[in-house]
N, C-alpha and C positions, 0 to 999 in steps of 0.2 A: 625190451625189459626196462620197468622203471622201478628207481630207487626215493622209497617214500620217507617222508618225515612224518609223524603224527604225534600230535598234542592232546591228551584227554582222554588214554587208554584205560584208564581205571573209572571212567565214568559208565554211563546206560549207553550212550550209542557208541564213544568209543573202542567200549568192552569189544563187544560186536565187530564192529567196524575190524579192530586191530582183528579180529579171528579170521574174517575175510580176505584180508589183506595175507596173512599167514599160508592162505589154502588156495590165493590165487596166481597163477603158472606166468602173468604177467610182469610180476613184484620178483624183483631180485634182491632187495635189501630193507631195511626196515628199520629206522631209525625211532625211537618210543622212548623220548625222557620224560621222569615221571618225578613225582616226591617222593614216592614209595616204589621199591622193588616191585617188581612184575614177576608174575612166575606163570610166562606164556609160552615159555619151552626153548629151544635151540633158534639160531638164525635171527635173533631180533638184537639189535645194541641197545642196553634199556640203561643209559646214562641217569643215574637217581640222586636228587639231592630234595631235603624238603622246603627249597630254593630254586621253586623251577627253573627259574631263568637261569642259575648256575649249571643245571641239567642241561638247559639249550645249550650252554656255552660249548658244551663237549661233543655237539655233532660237527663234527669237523670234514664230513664228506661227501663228496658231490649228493643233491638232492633234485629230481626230478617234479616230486608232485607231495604239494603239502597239503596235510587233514588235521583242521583245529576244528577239537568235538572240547574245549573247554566251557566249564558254564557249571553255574553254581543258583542261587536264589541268595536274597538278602536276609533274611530268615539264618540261613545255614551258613554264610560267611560271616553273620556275628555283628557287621556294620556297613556302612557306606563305602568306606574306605576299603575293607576288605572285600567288597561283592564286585569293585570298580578295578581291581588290582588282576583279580578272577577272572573277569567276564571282559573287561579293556586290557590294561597291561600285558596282562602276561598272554593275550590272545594276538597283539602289535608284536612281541617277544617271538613270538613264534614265527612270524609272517618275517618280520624283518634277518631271523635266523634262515630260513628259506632261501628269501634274496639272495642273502650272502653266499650259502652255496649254490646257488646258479637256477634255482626253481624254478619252472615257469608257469606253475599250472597254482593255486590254491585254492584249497574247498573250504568254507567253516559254518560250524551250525548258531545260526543268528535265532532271531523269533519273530514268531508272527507277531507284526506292530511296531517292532523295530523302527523307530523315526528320532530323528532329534528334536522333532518340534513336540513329542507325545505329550500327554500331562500326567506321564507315570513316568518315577525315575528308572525303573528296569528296561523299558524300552526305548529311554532316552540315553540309556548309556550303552546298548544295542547300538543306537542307529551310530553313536559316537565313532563304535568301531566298525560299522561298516565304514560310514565316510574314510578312516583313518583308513582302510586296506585298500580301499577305492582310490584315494587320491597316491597311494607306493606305485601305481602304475604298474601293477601286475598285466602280464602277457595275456593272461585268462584267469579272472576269479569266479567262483564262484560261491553266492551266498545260497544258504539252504533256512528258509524261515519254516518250519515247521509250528504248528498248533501246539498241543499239552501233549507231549510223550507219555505212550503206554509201555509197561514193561518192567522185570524185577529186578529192583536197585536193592544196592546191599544194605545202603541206609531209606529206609521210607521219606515221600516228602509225604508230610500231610494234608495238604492242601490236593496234590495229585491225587490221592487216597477216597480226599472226600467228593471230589468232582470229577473223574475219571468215567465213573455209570455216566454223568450226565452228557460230556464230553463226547460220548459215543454216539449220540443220536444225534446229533447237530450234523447242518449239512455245509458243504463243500469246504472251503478252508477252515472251519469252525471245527469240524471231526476231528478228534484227536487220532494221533495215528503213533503206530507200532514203531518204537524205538529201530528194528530190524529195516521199517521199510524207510526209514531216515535213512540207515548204513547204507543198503543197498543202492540207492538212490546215489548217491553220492560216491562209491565204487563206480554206476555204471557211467555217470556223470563226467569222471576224473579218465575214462578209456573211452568216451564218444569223441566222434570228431568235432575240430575245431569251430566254435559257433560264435558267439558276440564277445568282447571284450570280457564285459562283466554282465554275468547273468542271476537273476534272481529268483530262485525256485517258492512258491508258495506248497503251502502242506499240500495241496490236490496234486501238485506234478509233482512234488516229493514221492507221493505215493503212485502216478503212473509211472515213473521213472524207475520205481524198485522193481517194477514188470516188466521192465524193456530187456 
């Protein structure tokens, strides 16, 4: 039985994710700080502040296996500083909340492109926080770069909205894929056996991996 941490329950693949995690016989406990109350039912500690990291500060017990499904766009966080806060900060905040209790496994949802040498700032500050979770010396990480997310968010992105048709026809990592098969993928990921240090999933085995 393992006791999970999750970051990014009120998002598209969190949402999900957290539902799984709910309904799976494996999960004994369920740690989900948020900025905003959760109303995902019994058995979940949903420490809330709209101060995430004040929210991490309140998981105080032992944690098995972390899931940061945090991530925003620049557009939606407003500026620089607040997409870097989002998408780095508070994604380091979790990982290092982790550590502390004892985690040895962590999963997060990065993007396809993700490099620190990119010549876009969104997947230059991607690659920022892979590097940053790679060099904590995690037991076992695991990054998950998935393509353009399918799927209904409570807020539209527009840019999803208008490239989403096109998205669909593209082949191998290029396909956009189903928010669900991000989650699942990354459930089956977090209960396989032990495989490289750090591993790095592209959207094509994002999506065979939600079939295993």
């Amino acid at each position: 039985m393992s006791r999970v941490l999750i970051t990014g329950a009120t998002g598209l693949v969190g949402g999900i994710l957290l539902r799984m995690l709910q309904n799976d016989p494996r999960v004994s406990a369920i740690a989900a700080p948020t900025r905003r109350p959760l109303h995902a039912g019994a058995g979940i500690f949903n420490p809330h502040d709209p101060q995430l990291t004040d929210a991490l500060a309140q998981v105080t017990d032992p944690v098995d296996i972390v899931f940061c499904c945090l991530g925003t766009t620049r557009r939606e966080a407003g500026s620089k500083e607040a997409f870097v806060l989002a998408d780095y900060t508070l994604v380091v905040d979790t990982a290092l909340t982790g550590l502390r209790q004892g985690a040895r496994h962590m999963l997060v949802v990065s993007a396809m492109g993700a490099s620190l040498n990119s010549p876009f700032f969104y997947n230059r500050v991607k690659g920022k926080m892979e590097q940053t979770l790679t060099e904590q010396g995690w037991p076992r990480l695991t990054i998950a770069r998935p393509a353009m997310l399918i799927g209904e968010r409570k807020k539209r992105r527009v840019n999803e909205s208008l490239f989403a048709p096109l998205f669909r026809l593209l082949p191998g990592d290029w396909k956009s894929i189903e928010a669900r098969d991000v989650a699942s993928a990354m459930l089956n990921t977090a209960f396989s056996p032990m495989a490289e240090q750090v591993t790095i999933l592209s959207s094509s085995e994002l999506r065979q991996r939600a079939n295993d």
